[in-house]
C-alpha positions as a Python dict, from the first residue, in 0.01 Angstrom:
ca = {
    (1, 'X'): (0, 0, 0),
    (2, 'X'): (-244, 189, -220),
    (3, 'X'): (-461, 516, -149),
    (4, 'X'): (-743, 334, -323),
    (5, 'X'): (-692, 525, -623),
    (6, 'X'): (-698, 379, -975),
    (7, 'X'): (-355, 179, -1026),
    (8, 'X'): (-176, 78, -1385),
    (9, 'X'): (-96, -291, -1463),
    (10, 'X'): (146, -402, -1621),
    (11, 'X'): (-96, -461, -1984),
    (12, 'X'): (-98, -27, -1930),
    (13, 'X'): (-469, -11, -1786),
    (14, 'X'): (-601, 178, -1500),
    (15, 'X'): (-804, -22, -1249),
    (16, 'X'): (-973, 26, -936),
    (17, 'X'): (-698, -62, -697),
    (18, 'X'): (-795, -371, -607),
    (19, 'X'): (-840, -499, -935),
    (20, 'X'): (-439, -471, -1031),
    (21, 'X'): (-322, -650, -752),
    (22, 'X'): (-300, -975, -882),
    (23, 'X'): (-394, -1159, -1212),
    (24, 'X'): (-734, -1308, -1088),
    (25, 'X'): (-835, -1013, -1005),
    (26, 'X'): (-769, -797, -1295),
    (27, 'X'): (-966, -1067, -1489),
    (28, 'X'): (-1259, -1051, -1238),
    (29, 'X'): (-1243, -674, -1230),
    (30, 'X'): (-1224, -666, -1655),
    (31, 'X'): (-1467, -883, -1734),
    (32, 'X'): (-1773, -919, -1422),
    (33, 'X'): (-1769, -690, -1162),
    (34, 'X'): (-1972, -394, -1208),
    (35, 'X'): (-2127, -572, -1513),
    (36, 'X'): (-2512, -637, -1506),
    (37, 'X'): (-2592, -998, -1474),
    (38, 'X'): (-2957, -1122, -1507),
    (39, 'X'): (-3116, -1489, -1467),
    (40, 'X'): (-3221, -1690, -1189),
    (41, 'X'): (-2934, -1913, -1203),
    (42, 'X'): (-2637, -1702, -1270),
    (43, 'X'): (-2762, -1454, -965),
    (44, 'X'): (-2789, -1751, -700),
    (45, 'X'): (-2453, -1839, -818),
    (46, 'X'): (-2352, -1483, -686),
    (47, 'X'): (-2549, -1465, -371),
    (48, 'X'): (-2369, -1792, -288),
    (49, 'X'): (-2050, -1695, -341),
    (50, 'X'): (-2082, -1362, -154),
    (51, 'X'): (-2226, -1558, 124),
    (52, 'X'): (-1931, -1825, 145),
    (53, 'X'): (-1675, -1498, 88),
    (54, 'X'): (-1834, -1333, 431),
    (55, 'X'): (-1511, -1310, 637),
    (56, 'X'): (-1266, -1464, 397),
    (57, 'X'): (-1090, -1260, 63),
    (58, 'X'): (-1261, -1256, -268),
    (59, 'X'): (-967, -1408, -386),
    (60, 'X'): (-1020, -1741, -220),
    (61, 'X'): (-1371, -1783, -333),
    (62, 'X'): (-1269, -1693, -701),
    (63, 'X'): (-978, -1914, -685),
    (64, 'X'): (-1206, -2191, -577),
    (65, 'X'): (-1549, -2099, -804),
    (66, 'X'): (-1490, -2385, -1005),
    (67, 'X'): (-1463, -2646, -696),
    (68, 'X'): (-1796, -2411, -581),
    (69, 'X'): (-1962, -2517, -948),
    (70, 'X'): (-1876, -2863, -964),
    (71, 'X'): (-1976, -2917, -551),
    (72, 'X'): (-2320, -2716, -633),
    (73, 'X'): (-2446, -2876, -947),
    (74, 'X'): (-2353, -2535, -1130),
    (75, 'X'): (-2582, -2342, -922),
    (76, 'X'): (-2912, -2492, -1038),
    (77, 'X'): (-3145, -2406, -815),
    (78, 'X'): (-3410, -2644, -823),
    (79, 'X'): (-3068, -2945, -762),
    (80, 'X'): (-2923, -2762, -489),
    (81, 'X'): (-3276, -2736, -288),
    (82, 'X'): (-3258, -3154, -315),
    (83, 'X'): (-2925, -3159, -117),
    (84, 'X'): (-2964, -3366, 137),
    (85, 'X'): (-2780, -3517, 457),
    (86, 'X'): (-2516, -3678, 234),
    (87, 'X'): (-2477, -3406, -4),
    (88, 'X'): (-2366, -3146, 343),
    (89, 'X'): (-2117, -3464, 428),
    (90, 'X'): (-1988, -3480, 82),
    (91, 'X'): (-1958, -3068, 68),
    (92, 'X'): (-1789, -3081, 394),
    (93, 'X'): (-1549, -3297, 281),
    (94, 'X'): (-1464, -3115, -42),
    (95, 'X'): (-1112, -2941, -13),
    (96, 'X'): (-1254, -2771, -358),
    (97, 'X'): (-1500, -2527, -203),
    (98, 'X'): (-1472, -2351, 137),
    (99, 'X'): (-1624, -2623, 432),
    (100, 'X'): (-1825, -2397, 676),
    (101, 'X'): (-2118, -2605, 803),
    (102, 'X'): (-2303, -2296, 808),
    (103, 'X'): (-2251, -2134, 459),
    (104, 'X'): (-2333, -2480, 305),
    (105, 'X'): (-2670, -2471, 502),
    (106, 'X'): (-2742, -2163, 380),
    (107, 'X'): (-2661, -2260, 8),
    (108, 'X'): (-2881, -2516, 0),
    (109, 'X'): (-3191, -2319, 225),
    (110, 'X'): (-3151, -2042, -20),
    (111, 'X'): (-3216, -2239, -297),
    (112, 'X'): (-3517, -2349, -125),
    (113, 'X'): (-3650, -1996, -68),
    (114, 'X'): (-3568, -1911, -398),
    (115, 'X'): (-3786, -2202, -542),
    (116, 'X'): (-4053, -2034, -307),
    (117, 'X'): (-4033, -1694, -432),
    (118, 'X'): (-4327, -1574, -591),
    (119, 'X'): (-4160, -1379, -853),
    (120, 'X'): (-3762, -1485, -1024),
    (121, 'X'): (-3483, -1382, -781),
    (122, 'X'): (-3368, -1185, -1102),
    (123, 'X'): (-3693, -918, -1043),
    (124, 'X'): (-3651, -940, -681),
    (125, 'X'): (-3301, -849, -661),
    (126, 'X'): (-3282, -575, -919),
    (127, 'X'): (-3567, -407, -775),
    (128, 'X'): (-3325, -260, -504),
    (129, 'X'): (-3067, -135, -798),
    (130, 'X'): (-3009, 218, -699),
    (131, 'X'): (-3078, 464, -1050),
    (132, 'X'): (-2748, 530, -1174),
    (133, 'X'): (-2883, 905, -1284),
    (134, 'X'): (-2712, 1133, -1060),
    (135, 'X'): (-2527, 905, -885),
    (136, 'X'): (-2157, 1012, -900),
    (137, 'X'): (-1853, 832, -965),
    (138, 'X'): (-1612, 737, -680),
    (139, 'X'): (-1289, 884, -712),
    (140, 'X'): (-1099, 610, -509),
    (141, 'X'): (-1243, 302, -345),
    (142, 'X'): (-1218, 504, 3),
    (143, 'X'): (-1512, 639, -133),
    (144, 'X'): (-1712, 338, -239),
    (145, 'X'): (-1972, 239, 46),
    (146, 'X'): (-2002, -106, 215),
    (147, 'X'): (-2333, -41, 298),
    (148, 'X'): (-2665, 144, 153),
    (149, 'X'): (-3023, 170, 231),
    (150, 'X'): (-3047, 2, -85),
    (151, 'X'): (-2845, -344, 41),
    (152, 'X'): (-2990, -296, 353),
    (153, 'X'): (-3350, -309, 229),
    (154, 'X'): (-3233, -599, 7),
    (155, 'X'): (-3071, -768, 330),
    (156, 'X'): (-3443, -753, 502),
    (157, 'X'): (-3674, -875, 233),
    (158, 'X'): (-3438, -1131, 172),
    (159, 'X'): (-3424, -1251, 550),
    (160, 'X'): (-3792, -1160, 515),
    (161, 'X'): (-3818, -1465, 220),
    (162, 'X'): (-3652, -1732, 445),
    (163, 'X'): (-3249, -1636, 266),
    (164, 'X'): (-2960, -1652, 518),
    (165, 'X'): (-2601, -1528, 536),
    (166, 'X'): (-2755, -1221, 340),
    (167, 'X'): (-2652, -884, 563),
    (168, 'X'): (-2660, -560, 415),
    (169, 'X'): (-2290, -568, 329),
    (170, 'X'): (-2331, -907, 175),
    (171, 'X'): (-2574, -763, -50),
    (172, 'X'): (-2391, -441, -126),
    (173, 'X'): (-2105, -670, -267),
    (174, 'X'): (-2344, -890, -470),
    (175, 'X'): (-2512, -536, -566),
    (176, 'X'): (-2175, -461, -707),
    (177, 'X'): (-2117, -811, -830),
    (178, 'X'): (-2375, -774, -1109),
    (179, 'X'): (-2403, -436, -1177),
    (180, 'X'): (-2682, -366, -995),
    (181, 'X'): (-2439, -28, -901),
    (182, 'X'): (-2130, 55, -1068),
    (183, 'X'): (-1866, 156, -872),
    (184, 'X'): (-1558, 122, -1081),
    (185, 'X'): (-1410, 423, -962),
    (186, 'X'): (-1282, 764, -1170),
    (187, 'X'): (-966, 652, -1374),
    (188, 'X'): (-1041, 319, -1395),
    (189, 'X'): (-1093, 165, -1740),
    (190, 'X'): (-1388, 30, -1691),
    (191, 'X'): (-1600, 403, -1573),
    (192, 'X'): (-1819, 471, -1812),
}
């Protein structure tokens, strides 16, 4: 068991302490989370995934991201909001993605709202990034939020918009997910 402090792997870096625990991880943790990711696409892809992780481990969802890409026409919006009767009974059916009735709804009615929006989701979503002036490090992840006004604003315009399976600690992971906040923690590699 951890304190939530940063840990060393066996390549001799410090990561948050989740991110050493297993080799998935440490690639997730090295490479995307806490980085800033922009583009309509690549961002529904994330609110997805966060929403089909809600009660499960990130590890399962990463583990499966491929099945999740191949099931959900790589995350294309305007393909997903086409998914139809068949396409739920083929994705419920598809040991290559998690098969809750209700996070596949919500896939595809996302993608519908998004088409909706009257601005990109990129715009919308980064408009609730915290400023990362003054904001200080964590020093473990005991110290690293699950939720903020910031996620839960996000959380409420998104409802707002017609999105589902978008709570404010849904939308503090994604936050994280893309760098909208940065909370690689002090001693961790990755802290800039």
């Amino acid at each position: 068991m951890t304190d939530g402090s940063a840990v060393v792997g066996e390549d001799g870096r410090a990561r948050c302490s989740w991110g050493g625990s297993t080799p998935d991880y440490a690639a997730y943790h090295d490479t995307e989370w806490g980085v800033p990711l922009h583009g309509d696409a690549a961002l529904f892809e994330r609110l997805c995934l966060e929403a089909f992780q809600s009660g499960l481990s990130w590890l399962t969802i990463l583990r499966k991201r491929d099945g999740f890409r191949r099931a959900f026409a790589d995350f294309d919006p305007a393909a997903v909001a086409k998914f139809g009767d068949d396409d739920v009974a083929r994705l419920m059916a598809d040991t290559a993605i998690v098969r809750n009735r209700r996070k596949i709804d919500a896939a595809i009615g996302n993608a519908r709202a998004l088409l909706e929006l009257d601005e990109p989701l990129d715009t919308l979503l980064w408009s609730f990034a915290p400023p990362a002036e003054g904001r200080t490090r964590p020093s473990s992840m005991d110290d690293v939020p699950a939720v903020t006004p910031e996620s839960t604003a996000m959380a409420k315009e998104l409802k707002r918009r017609g999105f589902a399976f978008v709570g404010p600690t849904t939308c503090y992971a994604l936050m994280q997910a893309t760098g909208m906040v940065d909370d690689h923690i002090a001693g961790c590699w990755r802290a800039t």
